[in-house]
Every structure is written in C-alpha cells, then in structure tokens.
N, C-alpha and C positions, 0 to 999 in steps of 0.2 A: 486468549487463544493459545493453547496447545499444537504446537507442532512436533510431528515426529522426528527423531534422531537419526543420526548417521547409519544406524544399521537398518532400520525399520524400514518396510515397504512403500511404496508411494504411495500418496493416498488416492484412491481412488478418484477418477475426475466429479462424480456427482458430488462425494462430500468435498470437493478443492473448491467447486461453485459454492456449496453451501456454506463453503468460508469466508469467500468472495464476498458473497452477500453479508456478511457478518460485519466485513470489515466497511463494506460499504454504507451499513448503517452505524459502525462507528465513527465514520466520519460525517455522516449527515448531522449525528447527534451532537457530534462536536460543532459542527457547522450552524447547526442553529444554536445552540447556547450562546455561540459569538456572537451571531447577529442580535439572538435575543437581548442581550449584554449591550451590543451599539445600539439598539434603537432605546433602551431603558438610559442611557448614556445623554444619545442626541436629545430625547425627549427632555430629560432633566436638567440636563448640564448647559444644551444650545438652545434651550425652550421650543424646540421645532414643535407642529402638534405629531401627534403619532406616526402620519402616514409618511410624513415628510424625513421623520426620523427611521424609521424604519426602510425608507427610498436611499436614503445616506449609508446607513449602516453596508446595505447591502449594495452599494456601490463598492464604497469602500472595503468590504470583504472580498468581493472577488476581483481587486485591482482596478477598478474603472476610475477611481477618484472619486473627492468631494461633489455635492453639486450645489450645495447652499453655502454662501458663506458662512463664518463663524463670527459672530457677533463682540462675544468677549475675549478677554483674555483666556479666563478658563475654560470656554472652549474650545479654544484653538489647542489649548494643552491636552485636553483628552482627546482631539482631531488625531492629534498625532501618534497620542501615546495609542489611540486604538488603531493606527493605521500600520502601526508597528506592530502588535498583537496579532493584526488579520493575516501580516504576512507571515507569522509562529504559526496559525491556525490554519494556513495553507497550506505549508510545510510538512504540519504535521500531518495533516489530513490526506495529502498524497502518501507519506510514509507509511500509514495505518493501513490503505487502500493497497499499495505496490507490496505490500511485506511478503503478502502470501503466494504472489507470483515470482516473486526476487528468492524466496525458501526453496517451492518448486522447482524451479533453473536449478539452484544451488542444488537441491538436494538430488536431483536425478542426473547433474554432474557427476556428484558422489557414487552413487551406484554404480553410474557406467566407471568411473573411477577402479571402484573395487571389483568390480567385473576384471577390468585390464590388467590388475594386480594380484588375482588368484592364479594359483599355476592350473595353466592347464592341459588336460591329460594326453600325453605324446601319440601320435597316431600309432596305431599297432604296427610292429615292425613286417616288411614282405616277407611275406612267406616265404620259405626254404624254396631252392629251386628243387624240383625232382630230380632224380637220380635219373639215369635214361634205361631205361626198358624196354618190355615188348610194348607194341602199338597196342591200344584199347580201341 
C-alpha cells in the first residue's frame, strides 16, 4: 500500500474505503492462511479428522481456546506453539486493518499542522481617517 506524504493532499474519502477494503482483505488473507496452517497442523500432528481440526484451529485463532484435548506429546507442542502464532496473527491483522485509519488521523493532523504554521496574511490596515470637509 502506497500512502501519500506529508505535503500531499488527503486522499479522497472513496479511495481511503478503497484502501480500507484493501487492507481488510489483507488481513482475511492472512487470517485464513493461519487457520489454513492450524487445521493442516491439528489434522496431522493431533490426528483430529478434518472438521474437528479445523473447529480447533479456529477457536484457537480468534482467542476462545482449545476444545479437544491433545493427545501426545507433539501435540500439545504445536497447541501451543500455534496459539502463540494466532496471537502474532491477530496482532498483526489489526495492525494491517488500523494502518490506514491511524495514516489518515496522522496525516490530516499534519495539514491542519501546516496550515497553523504558514504566515498568514495581516488584515489590511484602517483606512486613513478623512480629513474634515464639506458635507457630501
């Protein structure tokens, strides 16, 4: 993703959604690779069958916990090490979502910044008084 710099305009609110949406399917895609990853995991490593593995994974991805025991040893070791991973992948996945609303703030901070920063132009001095003369 390309965002614009300190000097450059805001960007327009229809492309800041279309970014929105950008990043929201960067993180879906991340989101399922994990889970893709836990159930290819639980399936192999915990012998669960698929559905059961795939019910796990996605517990454990979005913070609810396990819901099948762990049988061996090795399982319980990649229980954990993926429960560790989910929380990197949560992390992250908010970060990737919040970036472009976190740039916007930031960046129309900036403007209004340089806005308050440029001099600007002194109101025109009052006019001279008239001299006194005849009535018009």
């Amino acid at each position: 993703m390309k965002f614009e710099r300190k000097g450059e305009a805001l960007l327009p609110f229809p492309q800041f959604l279309r970014r929105i949406g950008l990043a929201i399917g960067l993180a879906l895609l991340l989101a399922g690779s994990a889970l893709l990853l836990g159930t290819l995991g639980y399936h192999g490593i915990a012998g669960l069958g698929w559905i059961d593995a795939e019910f796990n994974a996605a517990m454990i991805l979005t913070g609810m916990g396990p819901v099948d025991p762990m049988p061996t040893p090795a399982a319980k070791l990649f229980a954990s090490a993926y429960a560790l991973f989910s929380g990197i992948v949560f992390l992250t996945s908010m970060g990737i979502v919040l970036t472009p609303v976190f740039h916007r703030v930031v960046h129309r901070f900036h403007l209004d910044e340089d806005d308050d920063a440029r001099p600007r132009k002194s109101p025109a001095p009052p006019a001279a008084p008239r001299a006194p003369g005849p009535p018009r």
